[in-house]
C-alpha positions in Angstrom: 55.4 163.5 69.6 59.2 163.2 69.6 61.0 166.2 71.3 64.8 167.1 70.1 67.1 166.2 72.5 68.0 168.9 74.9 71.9 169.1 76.0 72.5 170.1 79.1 75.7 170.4 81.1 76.6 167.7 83.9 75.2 168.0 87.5 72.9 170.9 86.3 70.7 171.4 89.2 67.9 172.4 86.6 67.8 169.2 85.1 63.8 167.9 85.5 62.2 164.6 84.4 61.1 166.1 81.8 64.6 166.8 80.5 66.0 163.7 80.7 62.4 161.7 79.0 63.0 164.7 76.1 66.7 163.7 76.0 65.1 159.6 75.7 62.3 160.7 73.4 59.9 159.2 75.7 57.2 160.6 77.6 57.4 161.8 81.1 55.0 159.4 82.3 57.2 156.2 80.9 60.6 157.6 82.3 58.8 157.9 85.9 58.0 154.0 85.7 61.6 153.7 85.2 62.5 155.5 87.8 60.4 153.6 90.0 60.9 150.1 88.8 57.6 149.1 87.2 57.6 146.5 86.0 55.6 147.2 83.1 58.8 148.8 81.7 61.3 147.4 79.6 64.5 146.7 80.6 65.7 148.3 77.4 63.8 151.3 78.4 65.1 151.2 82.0 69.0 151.4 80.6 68.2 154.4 78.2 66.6 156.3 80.9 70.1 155.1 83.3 72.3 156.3 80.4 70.1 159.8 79.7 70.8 160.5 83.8 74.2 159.7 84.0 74.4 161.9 80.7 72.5 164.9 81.8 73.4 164.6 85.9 70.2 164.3 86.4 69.6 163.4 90.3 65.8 162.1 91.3 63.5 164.0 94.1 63.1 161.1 96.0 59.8 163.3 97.6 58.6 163.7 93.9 58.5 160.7 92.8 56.0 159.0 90.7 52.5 159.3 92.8 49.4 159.6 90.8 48.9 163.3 90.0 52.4 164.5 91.2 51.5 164.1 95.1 54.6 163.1 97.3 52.9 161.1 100.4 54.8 164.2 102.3 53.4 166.2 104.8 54.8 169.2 106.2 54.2 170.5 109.8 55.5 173.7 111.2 56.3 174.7 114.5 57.9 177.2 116.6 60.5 174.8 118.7 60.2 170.7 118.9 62.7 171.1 122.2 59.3 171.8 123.7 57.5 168.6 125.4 54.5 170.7 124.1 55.4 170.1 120.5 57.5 166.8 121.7 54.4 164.7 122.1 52.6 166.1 119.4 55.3 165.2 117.0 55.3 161.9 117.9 51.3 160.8 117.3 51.7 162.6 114.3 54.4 160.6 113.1 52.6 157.4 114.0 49.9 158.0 112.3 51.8 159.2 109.3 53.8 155.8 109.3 50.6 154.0 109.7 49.0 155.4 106.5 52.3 155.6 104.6 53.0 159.3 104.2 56.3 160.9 105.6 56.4 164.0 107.7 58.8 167.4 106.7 59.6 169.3 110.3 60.5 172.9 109.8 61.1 175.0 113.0 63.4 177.4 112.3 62.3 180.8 111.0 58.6 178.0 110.6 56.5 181.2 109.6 58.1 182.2 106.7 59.5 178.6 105.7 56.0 177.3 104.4 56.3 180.4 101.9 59.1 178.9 100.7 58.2 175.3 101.0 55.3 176.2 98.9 57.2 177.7 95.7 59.3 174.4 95.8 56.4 171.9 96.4 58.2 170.1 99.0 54.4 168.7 100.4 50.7 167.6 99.4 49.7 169.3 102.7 50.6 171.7 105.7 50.0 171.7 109.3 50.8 175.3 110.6 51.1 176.4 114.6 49.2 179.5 114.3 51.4 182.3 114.6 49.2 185.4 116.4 49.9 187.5 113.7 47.1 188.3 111.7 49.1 189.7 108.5 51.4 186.7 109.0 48.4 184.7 109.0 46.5 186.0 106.1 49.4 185.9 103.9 50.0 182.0 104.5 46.3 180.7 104.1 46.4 182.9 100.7 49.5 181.5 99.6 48.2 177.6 100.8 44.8 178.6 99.1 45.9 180.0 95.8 48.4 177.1 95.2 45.0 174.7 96.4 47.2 172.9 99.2 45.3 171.8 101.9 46.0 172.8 105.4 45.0 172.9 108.9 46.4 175.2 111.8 47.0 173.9 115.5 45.0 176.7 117.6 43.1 179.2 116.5 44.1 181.8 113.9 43.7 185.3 113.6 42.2 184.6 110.0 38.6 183.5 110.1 36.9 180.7 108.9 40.3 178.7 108.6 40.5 175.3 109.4 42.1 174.4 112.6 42.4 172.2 115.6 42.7 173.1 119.4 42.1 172.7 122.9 38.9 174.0 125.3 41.2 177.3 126.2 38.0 178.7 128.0 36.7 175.6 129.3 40.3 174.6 130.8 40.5 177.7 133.0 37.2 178.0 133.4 37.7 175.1 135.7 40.7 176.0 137.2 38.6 178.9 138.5 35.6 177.0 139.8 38.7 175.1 141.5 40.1 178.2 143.0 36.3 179.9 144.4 36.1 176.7 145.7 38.8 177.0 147.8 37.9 180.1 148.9 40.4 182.2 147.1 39.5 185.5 146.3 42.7 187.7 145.7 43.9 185.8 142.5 47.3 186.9 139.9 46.9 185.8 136.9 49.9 185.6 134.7 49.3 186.0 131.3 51.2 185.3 128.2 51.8 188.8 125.6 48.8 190.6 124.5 48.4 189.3 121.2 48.6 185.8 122.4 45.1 183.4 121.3 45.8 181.2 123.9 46.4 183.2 126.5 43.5 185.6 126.3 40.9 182.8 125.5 42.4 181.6 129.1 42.1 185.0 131.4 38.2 184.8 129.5 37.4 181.3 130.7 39.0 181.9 134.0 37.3 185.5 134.5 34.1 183.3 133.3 34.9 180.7 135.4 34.8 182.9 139.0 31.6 185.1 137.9 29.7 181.8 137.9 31.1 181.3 141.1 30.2 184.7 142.6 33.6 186.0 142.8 34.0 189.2 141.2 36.1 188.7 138.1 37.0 192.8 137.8 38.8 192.0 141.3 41.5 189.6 139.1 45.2 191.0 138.8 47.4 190.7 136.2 50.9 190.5 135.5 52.7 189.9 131.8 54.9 187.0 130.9 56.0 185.6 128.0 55.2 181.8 128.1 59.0 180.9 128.8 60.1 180.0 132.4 62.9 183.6 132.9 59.2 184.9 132.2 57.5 183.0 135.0 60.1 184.0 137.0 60.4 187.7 136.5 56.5 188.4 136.3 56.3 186.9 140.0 58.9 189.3 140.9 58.0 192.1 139.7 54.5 191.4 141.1 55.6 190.4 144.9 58.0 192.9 145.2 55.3 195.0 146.3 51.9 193.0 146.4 50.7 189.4 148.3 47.7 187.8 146.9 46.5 184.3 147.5 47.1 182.5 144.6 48.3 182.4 141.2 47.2 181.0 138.1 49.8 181.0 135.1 48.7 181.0 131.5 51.3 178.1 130.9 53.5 175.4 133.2 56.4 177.2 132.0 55.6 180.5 133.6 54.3 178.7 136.8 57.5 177.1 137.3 59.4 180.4 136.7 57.3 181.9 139.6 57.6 178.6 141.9 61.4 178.7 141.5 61.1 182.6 142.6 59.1 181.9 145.4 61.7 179.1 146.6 64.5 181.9 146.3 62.0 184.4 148.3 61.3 182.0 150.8 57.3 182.1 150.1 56.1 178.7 150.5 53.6 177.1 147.9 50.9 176.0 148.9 51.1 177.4 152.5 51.5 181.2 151.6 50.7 181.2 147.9 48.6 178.6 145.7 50.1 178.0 142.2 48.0 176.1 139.0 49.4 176.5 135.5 48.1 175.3 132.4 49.6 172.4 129.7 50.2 169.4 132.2 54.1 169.8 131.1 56.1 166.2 131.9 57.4 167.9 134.7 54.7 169.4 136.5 54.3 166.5 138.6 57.5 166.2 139.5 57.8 169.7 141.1 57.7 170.2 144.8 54.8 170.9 145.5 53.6 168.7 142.4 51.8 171.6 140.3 47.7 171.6 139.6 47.4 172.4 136.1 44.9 171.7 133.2 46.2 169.1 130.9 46.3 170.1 126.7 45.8 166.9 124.8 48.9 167.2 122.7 49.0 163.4 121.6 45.4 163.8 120.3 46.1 167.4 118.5 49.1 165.2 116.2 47.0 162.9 115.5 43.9 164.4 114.4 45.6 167.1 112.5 47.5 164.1 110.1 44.1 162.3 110.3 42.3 164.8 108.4 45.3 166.3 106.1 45.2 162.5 105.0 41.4 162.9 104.4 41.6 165.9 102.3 44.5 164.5 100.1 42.7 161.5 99.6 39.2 163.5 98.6 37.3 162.3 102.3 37.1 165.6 103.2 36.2 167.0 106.6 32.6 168.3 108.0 34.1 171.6 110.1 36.1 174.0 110.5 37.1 173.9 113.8 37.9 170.7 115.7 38.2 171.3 119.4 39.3 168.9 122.3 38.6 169.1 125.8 41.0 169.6 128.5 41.8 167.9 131.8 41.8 169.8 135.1 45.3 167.6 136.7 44.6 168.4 140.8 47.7 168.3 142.5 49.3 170.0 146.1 50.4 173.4 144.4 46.7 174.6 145.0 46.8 173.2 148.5 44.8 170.2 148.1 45.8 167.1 149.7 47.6 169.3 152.5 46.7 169.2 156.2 45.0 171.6 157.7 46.6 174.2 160.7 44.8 175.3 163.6 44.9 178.9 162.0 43.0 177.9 158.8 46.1 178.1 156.6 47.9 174.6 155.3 51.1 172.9 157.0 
């Protein structure tokens, strides 16, 4: 049915498709071939639709356009910082893949929790990939939003929401091995540096490593703590606010950036790592074997988490569906001379 023109002024930033295929008397449908060149349109068509958008100042959503059912090939991911060689590699496979099976990626960092709200209510993307934000309300409110507008989604770690789809790494298993690793060398008095309470990652980590010594006969009650905060000041002020009145044997940080806090305030301190202190962290950062000592860690599979996470977003767009709602991928204990391996031995039982 023909629709009466509709007059709008020029440059309008309300003007739709539908306004300018109303101001064509043509169906929406039709003025989207145009848009996008089909050649199943007429030229005559093409230059009415041209003349209703330079009338109307109409400009095209490049994002929006013309996909069977309205999608936009666009996925959007959400993270806390991309400066991060944590989210730096991930990035990257996820980008491949996306290239590979022709959808493009939207990156929102700043303020990421309460962008997808907004992202949402303009329809930027077909689907989300969301770093789970340790708030539960936070949480809850973004898989209702996701779910009532029926947008797929996945979350990198684990939420605080259950039964949401989402993709991590072997937390437990990680430091679970980091703490055979330790019993085995004979520690005992262990600091563990954890990241803030509320952290996922960071208490599935002090569980696998508490695990981890109890099947190794240690006594996991005996493990000491000290807060950080995942960043590298936090590294460093947890060790000193630890060794300014306590020695253990070794320390085990939630994350590489909190165990190259407390190696830089052991350098200042003059505590040597390995000889007086062991050190292991957790991620496999690009620098950690660079350090001096190089640092024993447990290596995340970052690469792998991009990858799979635009993997299956793609197969729920494109109706394949998934068979789970938790995909998890193992670590890699990374043994280096921070824990004292690979040192020589001293007449006195300690490492030179």
């Amino acid at each position: 049915m023909y629709k009466k023109p509709v007059t709008l002024k020029r440059g309008n930033p309300r003007v739709t498709v539908e306004d300018v295929a109303s101001r064509c008397g043509l169906s929406r449908a039709t003025v989207s071939r145009a848009l996008n060149r089909k050649d199943s349109v007429r030229p005559a068509t093409v230059e009415k639709v041209k003349k209703a958008i330079a009338e109307l100042g109409y400009v095209p959503d490049a994002s929006a356009r013309a996909l069977p059912g309205g999608r936009k090939n666009m996925i959007a991911i959400l993270l806390p910082d991309v400066t991060m060689p944590y989210y730096a590699n991930l990035l990257e496979s996820a980008d491949e893949v996306a290239e590979e099976r022709n959808y493009h990626l939207l990156i929102q960092t700043r303020e990421y929790r309460s962008s997808v709200l907004r992202l949402i209510e303009e329809q930027r993307a077909d689907g989300y990939i969301i770093r789970n934000s340790g708030d539960p309300e936070v949480d809850r409110t973004i898989v209702n939003k996701l779910t009532a507008n029926s947008l797929p989604f996945i979350f990198i770690g684990k939420p605080t929401e259950d039964g949401v789809l989402h993709i991590g790494v072997d937390n437990v298993g990680g430091a679970r091995e980091m703490a055979h690793h330790f019993a085995d060398h004979g520690f005992r008095d262990i600091l563990f540096i954890t990241g803030p309470p509320k952290k996922i990652d960071s208490n599935d980590r002090i569980y696998g490593f508490k695990l981890g010594l109890s099947e190794r006969g240690v006594d996991p009650d005996s493990l000491k703590y000290v807060e950080g905060n995942f960043t590298r000041a936090g590294g460093f002020q947890a060790a000193a606010d630890f060794f300014a009145r306590n020695r253990v044997e070794a320390v085990f940080a939630a994350n590489d950036q909190m165990a190259l806090g407390a190696l830089h305030y052991f350098y200042e301190q003059r505590i040597r790592v390995p000889q007086d202190v062991a050190l292991a962290g957790f991620d496999d950062d690009f620098f950690a074997e660079f350090l001096c000592p190089p640092l024993s860690t447990v290596r995340q599979p970052m690469a792998e988490i991009g990858a799979v996470a635009v993997e299956n977003i793609i197969l729920m767009l494109e109706g394949s569906g998934i068979r789970k709602n938790r995909i998890l991928l193992p670590t890699e204990l990374m043994i280096r001379r921070s824990c004292g391996c690979g040192e020589k031995k001293n007449t006195k039982g300690g490492v030179l």
